[in-house]
N, C-alpha and C positions, 0 to 999 in steps of 0.2 A: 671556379678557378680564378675570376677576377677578386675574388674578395683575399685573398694571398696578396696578390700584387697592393692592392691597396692598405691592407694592411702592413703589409713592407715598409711600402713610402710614409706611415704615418711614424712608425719605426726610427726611420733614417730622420724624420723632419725634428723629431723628440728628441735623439740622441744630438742634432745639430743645436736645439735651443742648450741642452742640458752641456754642452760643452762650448757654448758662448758662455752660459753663467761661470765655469769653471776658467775661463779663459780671462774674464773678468777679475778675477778673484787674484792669479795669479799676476795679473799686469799691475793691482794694487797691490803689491804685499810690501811697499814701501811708503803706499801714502798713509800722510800721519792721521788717526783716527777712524782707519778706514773699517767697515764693519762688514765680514765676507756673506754671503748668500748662497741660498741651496738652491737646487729646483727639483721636485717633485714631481711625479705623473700619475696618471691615472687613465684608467681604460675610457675607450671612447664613446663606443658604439657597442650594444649588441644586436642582433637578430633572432627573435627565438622561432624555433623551427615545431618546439613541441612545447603546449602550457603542458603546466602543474595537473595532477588530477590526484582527489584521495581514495581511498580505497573505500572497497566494500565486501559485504560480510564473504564474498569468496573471491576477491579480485582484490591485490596489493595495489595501494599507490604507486603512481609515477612521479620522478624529478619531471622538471622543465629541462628543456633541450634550446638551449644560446651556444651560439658562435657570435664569439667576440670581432668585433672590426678594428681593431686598433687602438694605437694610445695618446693620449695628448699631457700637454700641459698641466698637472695638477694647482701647483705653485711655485713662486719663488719666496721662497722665506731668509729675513735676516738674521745673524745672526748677533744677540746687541751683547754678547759676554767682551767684558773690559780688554784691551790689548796692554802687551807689558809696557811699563813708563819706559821710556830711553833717557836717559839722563843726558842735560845738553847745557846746565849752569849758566844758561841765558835770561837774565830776567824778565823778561816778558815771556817767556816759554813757561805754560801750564798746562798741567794735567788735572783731572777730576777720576778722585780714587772713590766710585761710587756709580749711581746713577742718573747724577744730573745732566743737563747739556748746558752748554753755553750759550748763550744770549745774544744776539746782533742785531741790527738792528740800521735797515736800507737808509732811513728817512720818510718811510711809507707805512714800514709794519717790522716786526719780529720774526725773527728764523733763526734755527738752532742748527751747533756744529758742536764734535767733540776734537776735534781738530782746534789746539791751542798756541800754536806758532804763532803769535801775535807780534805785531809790533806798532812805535810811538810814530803816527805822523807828524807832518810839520809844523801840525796847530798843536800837536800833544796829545791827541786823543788815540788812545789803544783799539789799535784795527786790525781787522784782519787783512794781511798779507795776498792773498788771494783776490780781493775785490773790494778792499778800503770798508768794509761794511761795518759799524763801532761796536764796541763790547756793551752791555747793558749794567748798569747796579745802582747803587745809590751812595750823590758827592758827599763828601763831611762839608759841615758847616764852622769855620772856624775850628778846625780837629776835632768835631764831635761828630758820629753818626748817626743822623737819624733813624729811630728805629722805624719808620714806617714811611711810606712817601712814594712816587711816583717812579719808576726809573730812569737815570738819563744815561749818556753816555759817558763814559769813564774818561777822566781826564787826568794825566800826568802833569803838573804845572811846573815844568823846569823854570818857565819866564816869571814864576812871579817871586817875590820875597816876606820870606817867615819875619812879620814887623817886630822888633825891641818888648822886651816886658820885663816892668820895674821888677827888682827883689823886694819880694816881702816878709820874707822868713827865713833866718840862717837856724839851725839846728846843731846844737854841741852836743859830742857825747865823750866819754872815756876817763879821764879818772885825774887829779888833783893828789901830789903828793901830800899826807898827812903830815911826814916829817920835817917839810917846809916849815922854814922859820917862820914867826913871825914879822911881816913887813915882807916876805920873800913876793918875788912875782912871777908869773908863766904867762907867755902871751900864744898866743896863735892867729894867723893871718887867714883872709878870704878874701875874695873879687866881688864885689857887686854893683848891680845894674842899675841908671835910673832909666825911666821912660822915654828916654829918647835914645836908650841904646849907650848910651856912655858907661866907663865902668870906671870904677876907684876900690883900691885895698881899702879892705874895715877889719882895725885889727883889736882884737877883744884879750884885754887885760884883764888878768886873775891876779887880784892880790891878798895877803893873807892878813886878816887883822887878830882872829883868833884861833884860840886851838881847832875849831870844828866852824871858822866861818873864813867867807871869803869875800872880798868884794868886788865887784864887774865894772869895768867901764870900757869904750868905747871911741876910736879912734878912724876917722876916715883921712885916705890921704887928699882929697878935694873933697870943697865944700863947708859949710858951719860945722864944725862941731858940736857933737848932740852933747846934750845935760843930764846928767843924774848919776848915778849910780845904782846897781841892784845888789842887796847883801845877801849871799846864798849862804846857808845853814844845813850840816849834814847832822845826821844821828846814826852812829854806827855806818858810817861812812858812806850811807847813803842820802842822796840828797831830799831836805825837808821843806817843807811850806811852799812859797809862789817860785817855781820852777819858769815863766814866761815872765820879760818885760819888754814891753814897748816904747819905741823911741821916735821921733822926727829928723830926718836928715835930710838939709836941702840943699842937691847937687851944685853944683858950683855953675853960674850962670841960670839956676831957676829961680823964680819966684817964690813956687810952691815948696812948699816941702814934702818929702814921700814917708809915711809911715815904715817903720822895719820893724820886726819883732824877734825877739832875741830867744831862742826856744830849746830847752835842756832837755825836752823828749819826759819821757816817761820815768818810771823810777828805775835807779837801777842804772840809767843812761850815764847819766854823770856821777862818780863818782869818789869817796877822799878814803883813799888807803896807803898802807904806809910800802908803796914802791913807787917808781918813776912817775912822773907826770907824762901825761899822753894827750892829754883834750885837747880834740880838735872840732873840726868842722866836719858833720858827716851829712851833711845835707843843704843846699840853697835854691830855691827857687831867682827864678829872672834870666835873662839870657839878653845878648846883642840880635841884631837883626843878623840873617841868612838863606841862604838860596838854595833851593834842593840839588843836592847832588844825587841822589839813588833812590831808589824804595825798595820794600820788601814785600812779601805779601807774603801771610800767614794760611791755616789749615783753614780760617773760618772766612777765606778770601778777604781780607782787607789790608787795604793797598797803605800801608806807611812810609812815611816820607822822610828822609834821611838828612839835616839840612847842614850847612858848613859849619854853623854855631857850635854842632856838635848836638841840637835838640832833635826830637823823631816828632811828628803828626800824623794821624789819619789823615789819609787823601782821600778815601773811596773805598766803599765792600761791594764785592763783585756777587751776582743774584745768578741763580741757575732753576733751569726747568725741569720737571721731569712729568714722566708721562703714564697713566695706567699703562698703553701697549706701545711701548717708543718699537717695537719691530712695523707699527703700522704707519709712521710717518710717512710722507711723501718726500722719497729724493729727488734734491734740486740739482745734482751734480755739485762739483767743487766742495765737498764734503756738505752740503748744505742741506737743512731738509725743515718741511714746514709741516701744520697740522695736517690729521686729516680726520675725514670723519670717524674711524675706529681706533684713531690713538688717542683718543679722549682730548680734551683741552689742557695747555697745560696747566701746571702745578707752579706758584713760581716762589719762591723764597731765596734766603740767604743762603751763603756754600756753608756744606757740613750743619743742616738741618733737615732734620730724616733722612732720608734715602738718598738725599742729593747726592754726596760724597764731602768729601775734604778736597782742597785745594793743593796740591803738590808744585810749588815752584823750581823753575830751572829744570824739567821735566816735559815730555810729549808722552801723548800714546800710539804708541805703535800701532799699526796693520793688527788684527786677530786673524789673516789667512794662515791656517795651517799649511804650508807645502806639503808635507807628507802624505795630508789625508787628499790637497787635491790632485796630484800624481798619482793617488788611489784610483779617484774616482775619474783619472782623465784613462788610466789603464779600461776601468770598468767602460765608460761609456764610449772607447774604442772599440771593444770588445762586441758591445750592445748594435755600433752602426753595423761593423761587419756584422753580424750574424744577420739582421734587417737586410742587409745586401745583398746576403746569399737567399733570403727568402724570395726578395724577388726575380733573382737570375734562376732560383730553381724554377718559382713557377711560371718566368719566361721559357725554361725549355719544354715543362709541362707542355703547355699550349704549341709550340713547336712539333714536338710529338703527335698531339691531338690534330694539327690542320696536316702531317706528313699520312694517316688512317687512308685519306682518300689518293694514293698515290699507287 
């Protein structure tokens, strides 16, 4: 008669753990990245009353004879399927459309979240909102990314500035009228840079000496005046022989002079046909100095820098981990979760390499709690405590009965 009772209460204790989990579940169905969890049971105890026996040649086998003592705990399992992005057009808000985790990183050691709500602290560096803890990936070097290297902590540099770079190549393309007379001229203007950031118009003169030639010169509004001229030569109105020449210009107050080169592109680029004159400038390298205004970051996380110039740089590619059993990590609370011995070591690479995912900006991941299904099972394991309840009020009157025999 005791083993009802006890079994009851193991009943009641199960359906209490299995509706903390679900209780859980539902209190997060707003935190961003949060990944819901089940619990499982499994029987506890048995007693067997009668072993197994097999038969013989006139006597049939016997089953075993168990009575079960109750249920416990089986598991709690994660559940690590992606929650929907919510779109929030916040730049430092990311999602990972994949299997990777994000990277952070104490000052001591690395810990992963899918929880993307980042933001810049007051040195610049991309933290998490939650506990200041920094994003992990690898910095560019002068705009270029290392393909291999150490991780540091991500840094946003609003404070510093994009320095001046001389122009070294203007690029003409588009077409030369044929029907220009001869001696006619066509110019067209450009801005260019020297090395300290200064800039002055260079304006390039086309003038026409023959039926199918032309000749180039070169005009800056400060500084020397460069020397030469280049004779261009079409053939069937396309252009023929040294398509590049190079010149010396030195800026107004420098010593040196800056190499420029004058470049008509490919064949085909520049052109003499018998309609309007169009050549222009379809290309210049050099730029003023400027200070980042924005970045953007891409599918393959890297972090590009926006700068007032009007030029873009890599700042940083963001690194992500993933794991043979990310359901086995250890939660750290605050969406945070670290190795453990059965989610294998991580994986660590760049975003949108294998399995990682892509990077989705201006985006979080939602909660994956399903309400429906936990309303389900919060029905179900209501369900489950009451009927444990009545098992052991019934076999408290049981025993009620049995001590009222002697009366």
């Amino acid at each position: 008669m005791l083993r009802s009772l006890f079994t009851g209460l193991t009943g009641l204790r199960s359906s209490q753990l299995g509706m903390d989990v679900i209780g859980n579940n539902i209190a997060n169905v707003n935190t961003v990245g949060y990944k819901s969890s089940r619990a499982t049971f499994k029987e506890m105890l048995l007693q067997t009353i009668r072993s197994a026996s097999s038969g013989s040649d006139n006597v049939g086998g016997l089953n075993p004879m168990q009575i079960g003592l109750g249920v416990a705990l089986g598991s709690i399992d994660r559940n690590m399927l992606q929650g929907v992005p919510q779109v929030t057009n916040r730049d430092t808000d990311l999602s990972i459309e994949g299997n990777g985790w994000f990277i952070l990183n104490d000052g001591t050691g690395n810990c992963y979240t899918r929880a993307g709500n980042f933001s810049v602290d007051n040195s610049g560096y991309l933290v998490s909102p939650f506990n200041g803890y920094r994003v992990q990936g690898l910095s560019a070097v002068n705009g270029v990314i290392p393909s291999t290297g150490n991780l540091s902590d991500i840094r946003i540099p609003y404070d510093s500035t994009l320095p001046p770079s001389a122009t070294t190549t203007v690029t003409v393309g588009g077409n030369l009228d044929a029907g220009a007379e001869v001696g006619g001229t066509y110019q067209t203007t450009v801005d260019i840079y020297d090395s300290g950031g200064g800039n002055t118009t260079l304006t390039i003169n086309f003038i026409k000496t023959d039926a199918n030639m032309w000749d180039v010169s070169l005009d800056v509004a400060t500084g020397t005046d460069p020397v030469g001229f280049e004779t261009l030569a079409f053939n069937t109105g396309l252009i023929s022989g040294t398509s590049t020449f190079t010149f010396d210009w030195t800026p107004l107050g420098a010593s040196t002079p800056l190499t420029l080169t004058l470049d008509f592109g490919d064949e085909g680029s520049l052109t003499q046909y018998n309609v309007d004159a169009s050549a222009t400038v379809t290309g210049r390298d050099g730029y003023t100095s400027g200070t980042l205004k924005q970045f953007m970051v891409d599918q393959d996380g890297i972090f590009t820098g926006v700068f007032s110039n009007g030029e873009q740089q890599a700042l940083a590619q963001l690194y992500l981990a993933n794991f043979n059993n990310s359901a086995g990590l250890y939660d750290m609370g605050g969406g945070l979760f670290i190795e453990s011995p059965n989610s294998g070591p991580a994986g660590i690479a760049a975003a949108n390499v294998g399995s990682n995912g892509k990077i989705v900006q201006g985006t979080l991941e939602m909660s994956n709690v399903d309400l429906a299904e936990e309303f389900t099972n919060m029905i179900i394991t209501q369900r489950a405590y009451q009927a444990n309840a009545r098992v052991i009020s019934t076999s408290e009157e049981l025993l009620t009965e049995l001590l009222n025999l002697k009366r």
